[in-house]
Backbone bond lengths (Angstrom), bond angles and torsions (degrees), N, CA, C in turn:
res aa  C-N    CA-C-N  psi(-1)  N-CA   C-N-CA  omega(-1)  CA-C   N-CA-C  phi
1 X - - - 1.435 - - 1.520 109.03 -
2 X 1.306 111.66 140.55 1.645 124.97 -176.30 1.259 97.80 -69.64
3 X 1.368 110.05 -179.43 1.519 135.14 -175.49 2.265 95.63 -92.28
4 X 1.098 88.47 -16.68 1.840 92.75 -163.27 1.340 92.11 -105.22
5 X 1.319 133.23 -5.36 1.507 136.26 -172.58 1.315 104.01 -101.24
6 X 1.611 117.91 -39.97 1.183 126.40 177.19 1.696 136.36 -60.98
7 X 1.685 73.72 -30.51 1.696 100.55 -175.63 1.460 119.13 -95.09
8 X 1.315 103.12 -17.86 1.719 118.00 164.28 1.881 106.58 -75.27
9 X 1.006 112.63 -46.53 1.683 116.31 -176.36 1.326 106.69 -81.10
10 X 1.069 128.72 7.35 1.435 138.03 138.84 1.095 132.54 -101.23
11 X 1.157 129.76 -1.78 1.137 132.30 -158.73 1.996 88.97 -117.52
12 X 1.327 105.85 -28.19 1.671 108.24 -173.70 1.804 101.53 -96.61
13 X 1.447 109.73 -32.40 1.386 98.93 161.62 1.404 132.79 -57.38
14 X 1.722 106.84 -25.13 1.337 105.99 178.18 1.495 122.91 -87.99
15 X 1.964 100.14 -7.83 1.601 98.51 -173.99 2.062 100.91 -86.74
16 X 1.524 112.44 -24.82 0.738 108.43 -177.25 1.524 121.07 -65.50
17 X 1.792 104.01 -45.96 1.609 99.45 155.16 1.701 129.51 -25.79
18 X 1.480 92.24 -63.52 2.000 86.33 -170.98 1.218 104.88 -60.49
19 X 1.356 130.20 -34.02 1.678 140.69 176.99 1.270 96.26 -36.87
20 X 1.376 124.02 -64.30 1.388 119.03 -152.94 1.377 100.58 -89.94
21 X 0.938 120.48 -34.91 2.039 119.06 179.98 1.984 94.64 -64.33
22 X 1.144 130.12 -33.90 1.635 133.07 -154.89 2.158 89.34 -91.51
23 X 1.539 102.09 -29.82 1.361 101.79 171.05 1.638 117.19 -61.17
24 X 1.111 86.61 -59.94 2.204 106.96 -168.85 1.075 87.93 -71.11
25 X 1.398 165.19 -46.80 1.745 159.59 177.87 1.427 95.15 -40.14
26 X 1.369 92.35 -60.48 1.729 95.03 -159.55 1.630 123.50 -59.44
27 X 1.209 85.92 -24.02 1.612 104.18 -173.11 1.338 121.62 -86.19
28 X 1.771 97.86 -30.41 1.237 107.61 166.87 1.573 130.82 -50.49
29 X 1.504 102.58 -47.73 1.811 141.86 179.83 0.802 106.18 -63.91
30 X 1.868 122.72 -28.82 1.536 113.65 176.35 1.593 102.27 -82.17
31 X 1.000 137.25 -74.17 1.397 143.91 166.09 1.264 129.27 -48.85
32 X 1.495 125.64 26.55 0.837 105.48 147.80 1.651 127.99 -103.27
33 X 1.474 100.16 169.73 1.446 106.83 -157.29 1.489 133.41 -85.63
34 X 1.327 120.60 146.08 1.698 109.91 -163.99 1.580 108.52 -88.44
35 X 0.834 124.02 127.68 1.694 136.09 -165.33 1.856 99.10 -104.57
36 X 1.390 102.06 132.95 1.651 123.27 166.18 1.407 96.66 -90.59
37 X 1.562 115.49 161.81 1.206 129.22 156.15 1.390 97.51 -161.69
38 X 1.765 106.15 152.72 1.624 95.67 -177.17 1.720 95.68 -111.76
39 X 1.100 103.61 159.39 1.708 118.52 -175.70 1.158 113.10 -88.09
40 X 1.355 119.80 -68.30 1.499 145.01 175.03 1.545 111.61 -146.75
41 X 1.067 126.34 168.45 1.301 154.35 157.08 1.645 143.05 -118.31
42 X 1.049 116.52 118.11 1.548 93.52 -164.02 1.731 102.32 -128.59
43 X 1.682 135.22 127.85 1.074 151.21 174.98 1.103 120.84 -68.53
44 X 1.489 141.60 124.37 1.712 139.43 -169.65 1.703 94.38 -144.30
45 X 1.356 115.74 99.67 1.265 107.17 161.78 1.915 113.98 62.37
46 X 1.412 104.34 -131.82 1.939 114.96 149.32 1.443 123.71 -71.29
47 X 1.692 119.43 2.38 1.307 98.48 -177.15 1.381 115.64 -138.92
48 X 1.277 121.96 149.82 1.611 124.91 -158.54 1.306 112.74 -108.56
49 X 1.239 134.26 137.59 1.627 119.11 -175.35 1.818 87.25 -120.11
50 X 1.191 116.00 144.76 1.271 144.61 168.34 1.444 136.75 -114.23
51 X 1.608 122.97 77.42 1.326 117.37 -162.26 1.606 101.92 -88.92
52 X 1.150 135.32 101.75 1.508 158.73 -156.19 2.022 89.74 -107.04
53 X 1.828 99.32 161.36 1.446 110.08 -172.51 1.142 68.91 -140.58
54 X 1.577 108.22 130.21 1.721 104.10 168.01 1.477 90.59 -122.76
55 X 1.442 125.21 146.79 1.459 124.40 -150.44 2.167 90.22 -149.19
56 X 1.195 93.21 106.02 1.722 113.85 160.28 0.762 143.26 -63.15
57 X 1.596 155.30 -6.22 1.375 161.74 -76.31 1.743 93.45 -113.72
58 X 1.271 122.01 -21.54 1.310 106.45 173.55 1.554 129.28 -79.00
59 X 1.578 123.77 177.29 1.532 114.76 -168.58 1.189 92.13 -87.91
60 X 1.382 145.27 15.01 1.531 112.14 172.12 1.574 95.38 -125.88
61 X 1.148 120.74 159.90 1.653 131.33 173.93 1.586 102.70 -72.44
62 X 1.157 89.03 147.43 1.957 115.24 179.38 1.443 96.61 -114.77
63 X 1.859 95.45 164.18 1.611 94.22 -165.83 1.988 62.06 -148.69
64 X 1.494 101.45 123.84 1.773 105.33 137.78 1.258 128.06 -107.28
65 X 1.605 100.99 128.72 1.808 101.37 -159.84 1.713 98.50 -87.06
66 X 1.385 113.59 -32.98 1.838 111.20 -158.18 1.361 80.11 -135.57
67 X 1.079 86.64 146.76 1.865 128.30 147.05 1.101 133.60 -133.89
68 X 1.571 120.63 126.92 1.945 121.58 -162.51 1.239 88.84 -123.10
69 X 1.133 95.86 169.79 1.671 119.18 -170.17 1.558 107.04 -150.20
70 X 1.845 117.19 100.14 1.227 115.49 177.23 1.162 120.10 -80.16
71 X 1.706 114.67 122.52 1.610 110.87 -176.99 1.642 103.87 -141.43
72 X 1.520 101.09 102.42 1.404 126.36 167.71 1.530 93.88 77.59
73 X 1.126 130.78 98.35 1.451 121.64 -173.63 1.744 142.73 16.41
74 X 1.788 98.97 38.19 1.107 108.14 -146.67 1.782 92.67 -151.25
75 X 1.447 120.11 125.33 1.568 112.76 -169.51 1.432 88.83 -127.82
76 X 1.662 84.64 134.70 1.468 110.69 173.64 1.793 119.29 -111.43
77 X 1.285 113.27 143.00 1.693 100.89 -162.63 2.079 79.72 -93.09
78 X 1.298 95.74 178.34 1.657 112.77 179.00 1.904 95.31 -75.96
79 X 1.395 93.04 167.38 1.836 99.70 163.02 1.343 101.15 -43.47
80 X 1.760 120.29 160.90 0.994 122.53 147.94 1.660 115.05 -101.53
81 X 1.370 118.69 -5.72 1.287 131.57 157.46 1.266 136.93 -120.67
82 X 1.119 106.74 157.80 1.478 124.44 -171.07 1.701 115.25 -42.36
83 X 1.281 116.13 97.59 1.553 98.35 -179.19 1.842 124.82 -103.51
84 X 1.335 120.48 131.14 1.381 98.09 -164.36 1.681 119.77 -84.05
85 X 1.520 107.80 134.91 1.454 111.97 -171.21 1.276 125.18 -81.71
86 X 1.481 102.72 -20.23 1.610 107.58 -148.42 1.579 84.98 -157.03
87 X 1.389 123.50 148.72 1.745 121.85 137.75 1.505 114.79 -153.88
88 X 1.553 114.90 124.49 0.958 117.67 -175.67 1.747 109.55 -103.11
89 X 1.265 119.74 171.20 1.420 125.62 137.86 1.079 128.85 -138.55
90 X 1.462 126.11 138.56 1.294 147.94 -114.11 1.953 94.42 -156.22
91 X 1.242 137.87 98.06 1.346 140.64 -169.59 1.520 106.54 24.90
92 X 1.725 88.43 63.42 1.823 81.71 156.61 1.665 114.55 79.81
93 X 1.451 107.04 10.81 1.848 111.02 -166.87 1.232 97.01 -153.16
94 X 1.503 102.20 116.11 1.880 109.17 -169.93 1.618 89.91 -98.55
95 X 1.769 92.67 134.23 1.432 104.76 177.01 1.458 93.01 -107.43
96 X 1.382 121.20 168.67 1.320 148.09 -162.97 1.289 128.29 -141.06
97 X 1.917 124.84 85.00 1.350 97.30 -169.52 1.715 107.88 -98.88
98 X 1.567 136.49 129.08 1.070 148.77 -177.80 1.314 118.22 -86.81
99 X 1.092 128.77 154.04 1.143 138.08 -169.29 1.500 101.72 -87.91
100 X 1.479 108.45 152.54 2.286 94.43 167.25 1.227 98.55 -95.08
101 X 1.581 102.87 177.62 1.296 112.73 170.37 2.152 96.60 -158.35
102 X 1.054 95.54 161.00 1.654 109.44 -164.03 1.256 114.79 -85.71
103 X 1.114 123.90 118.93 1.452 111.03 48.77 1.395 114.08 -106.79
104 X 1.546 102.14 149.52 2.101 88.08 -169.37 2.127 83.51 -123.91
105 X 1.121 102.13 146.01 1.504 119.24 -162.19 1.581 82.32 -101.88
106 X 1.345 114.94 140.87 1.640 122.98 -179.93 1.731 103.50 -132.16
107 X 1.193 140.36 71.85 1.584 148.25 -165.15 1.438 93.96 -55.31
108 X 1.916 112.76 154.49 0.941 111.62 -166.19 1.535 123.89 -68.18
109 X 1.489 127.59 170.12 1.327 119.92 -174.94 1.511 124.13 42.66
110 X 1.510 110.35 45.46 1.623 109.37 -176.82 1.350 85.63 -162.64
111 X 1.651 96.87 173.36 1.649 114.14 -178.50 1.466 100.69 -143.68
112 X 1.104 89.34 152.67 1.414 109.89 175.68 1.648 121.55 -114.55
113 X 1.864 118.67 160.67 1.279 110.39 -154.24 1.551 96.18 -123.65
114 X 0.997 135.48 68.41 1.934 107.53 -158.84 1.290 72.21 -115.84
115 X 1.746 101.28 164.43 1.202 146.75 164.50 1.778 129.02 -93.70
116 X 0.909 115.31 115.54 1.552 124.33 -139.38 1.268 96.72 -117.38
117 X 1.445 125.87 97.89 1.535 113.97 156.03 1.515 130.27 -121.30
118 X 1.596 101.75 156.99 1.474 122.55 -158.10 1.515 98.05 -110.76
119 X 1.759 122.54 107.32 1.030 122.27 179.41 1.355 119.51 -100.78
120 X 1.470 121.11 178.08 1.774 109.22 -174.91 1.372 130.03 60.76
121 X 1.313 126.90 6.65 1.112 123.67 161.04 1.396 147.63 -28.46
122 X 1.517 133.49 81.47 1.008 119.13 176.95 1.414 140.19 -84.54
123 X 1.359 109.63 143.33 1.527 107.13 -171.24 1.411 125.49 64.30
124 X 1.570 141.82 12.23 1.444 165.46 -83.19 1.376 81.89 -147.30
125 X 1.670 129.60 103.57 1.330 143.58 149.88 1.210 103.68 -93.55
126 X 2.108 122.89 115.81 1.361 121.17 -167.05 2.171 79.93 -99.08
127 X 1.633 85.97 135.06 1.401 99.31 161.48 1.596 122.16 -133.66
128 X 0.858 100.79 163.48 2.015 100.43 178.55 1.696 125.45 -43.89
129 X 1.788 105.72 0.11 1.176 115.44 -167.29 1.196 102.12 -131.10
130 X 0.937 143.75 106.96 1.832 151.01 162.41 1.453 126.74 -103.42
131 X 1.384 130.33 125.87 1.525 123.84 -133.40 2.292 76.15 -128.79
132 X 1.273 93.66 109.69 1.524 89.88 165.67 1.554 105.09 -127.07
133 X 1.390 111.12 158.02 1.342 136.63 -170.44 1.501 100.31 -123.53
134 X 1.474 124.23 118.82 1.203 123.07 155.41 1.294 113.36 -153.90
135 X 1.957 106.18 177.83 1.089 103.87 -162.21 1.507 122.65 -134.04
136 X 1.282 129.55 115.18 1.163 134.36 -131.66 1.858 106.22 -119.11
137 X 1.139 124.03 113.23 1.826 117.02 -158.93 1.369 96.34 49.27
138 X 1.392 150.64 116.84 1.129 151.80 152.61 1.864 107.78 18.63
139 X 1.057 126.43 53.40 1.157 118.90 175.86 1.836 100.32 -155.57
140 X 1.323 103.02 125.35 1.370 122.37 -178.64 1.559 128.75 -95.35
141 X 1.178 126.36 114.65 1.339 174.25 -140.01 1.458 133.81 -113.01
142 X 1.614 120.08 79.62 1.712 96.52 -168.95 1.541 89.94 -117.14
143 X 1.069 100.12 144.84 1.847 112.02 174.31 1.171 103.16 -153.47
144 X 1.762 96.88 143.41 1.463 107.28 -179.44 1.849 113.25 -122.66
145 X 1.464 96.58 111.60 1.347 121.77 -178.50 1.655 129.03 -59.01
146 X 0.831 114.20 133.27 1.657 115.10 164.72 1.507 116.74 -102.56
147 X 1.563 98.28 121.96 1.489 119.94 -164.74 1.569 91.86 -84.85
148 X 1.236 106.11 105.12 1.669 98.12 158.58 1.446 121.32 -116.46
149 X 1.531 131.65 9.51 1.571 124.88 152.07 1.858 100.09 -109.65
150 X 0.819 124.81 135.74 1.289 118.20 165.57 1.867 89.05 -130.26
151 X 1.215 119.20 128.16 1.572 130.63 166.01 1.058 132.74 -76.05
152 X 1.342 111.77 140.99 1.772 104.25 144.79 0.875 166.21 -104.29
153 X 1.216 157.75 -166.25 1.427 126.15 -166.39 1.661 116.87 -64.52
154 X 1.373 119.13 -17.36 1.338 125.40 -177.57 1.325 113.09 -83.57
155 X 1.487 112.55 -48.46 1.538 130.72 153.67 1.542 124.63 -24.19
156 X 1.856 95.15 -48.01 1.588 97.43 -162.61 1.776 88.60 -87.88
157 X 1.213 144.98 -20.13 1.506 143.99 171.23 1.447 89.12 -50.32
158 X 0.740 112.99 -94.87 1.243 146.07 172.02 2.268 104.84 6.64
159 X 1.110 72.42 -79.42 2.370 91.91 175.08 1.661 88.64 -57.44
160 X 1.377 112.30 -43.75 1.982 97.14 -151.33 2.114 87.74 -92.65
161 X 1.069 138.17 -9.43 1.162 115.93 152.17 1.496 134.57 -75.33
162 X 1.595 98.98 -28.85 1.719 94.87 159.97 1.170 114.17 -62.16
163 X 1.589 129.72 -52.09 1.669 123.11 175.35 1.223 106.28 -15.55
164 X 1.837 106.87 -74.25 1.524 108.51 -144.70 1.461 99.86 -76.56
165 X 1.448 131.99 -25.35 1.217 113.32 178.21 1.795 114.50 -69.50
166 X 1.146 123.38 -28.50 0.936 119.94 168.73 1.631 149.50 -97.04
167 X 1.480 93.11 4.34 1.608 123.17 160.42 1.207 114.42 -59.74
């Protein structure tokens, strides 16, 4: 073998390398997975507010259509409408902060912040452990969370006026 034969079969072994590392990257970025985390939580009577970080890291956008909420052997889906949390006015111009409701679109490499509430609750003992089920691209999901802010009513003023000022 030549000196120019040698240096070509190295030179194609090494393009084939990045080929295959630029393959498995890519594939990786597509699949990887969208992660919940809960922020806080805050209790009203029958209804639960849920400020969730939903976090994308892959190249294509995620869509979560449902969110359940297991309470006492018993699953509850989120609002299907908009409920209002907060309303201020501010020179004469009432702002409005709303609750989300699903499907919430998460674009790739970004996260999203919505506020998730579960109304009608019966019998609803809030504990440090909250077991939600959802479903993220058609694929279903139950994880059970550890609540470590749960608020209070001064607290939750408090989170839903930063929202609206910063919405």
């Amino acid at each position: 073998m030549t000196f120019y034969e040698i240096i070509s079969v190295i030179v194609a072994s090494l393009a084939f390398l990045l080929s295959l590392y630029s393959a498995i990257n890519t594939y990786y970025e597509k699949h990887i997975k969208t992660k919940i985390y809960i922020r806080w939580v805050h209790e009203a009577s029958t209804q639960l507010n849920i400020s969730l970080l939903i976090s994308n890291m892959s190249s294509r956008p995620a869509t979560l259509t449902h969110i359940f909420l297991e309470n006492n052997d018993d699953t509850v889906e989120s609002s299907w409408h908009h409920t209002r949390l907060l309303s201020q006015t501010i020179d004469n111009n009432e702002k409005i902060c709303w609750s989300d409701v699903t499907p919430i679109n998460i674009p790739a490499r970004s996260s999203s912040n919505p506020i998730i509430c579960f109304q009608h609750l019966n019998n609803f003992k809030l504990t440090n452990n909250l077991v939600l089920i959802y479903i993220v691209d058609g694929v279903k999901h139950e994880q059970s969370f550890n609540v470590h802010r749960i608020l209070q009513n001064s607290e939750m003023l408090i989170a839903l006026d930063y929202q609206l000022k910063h919405n």
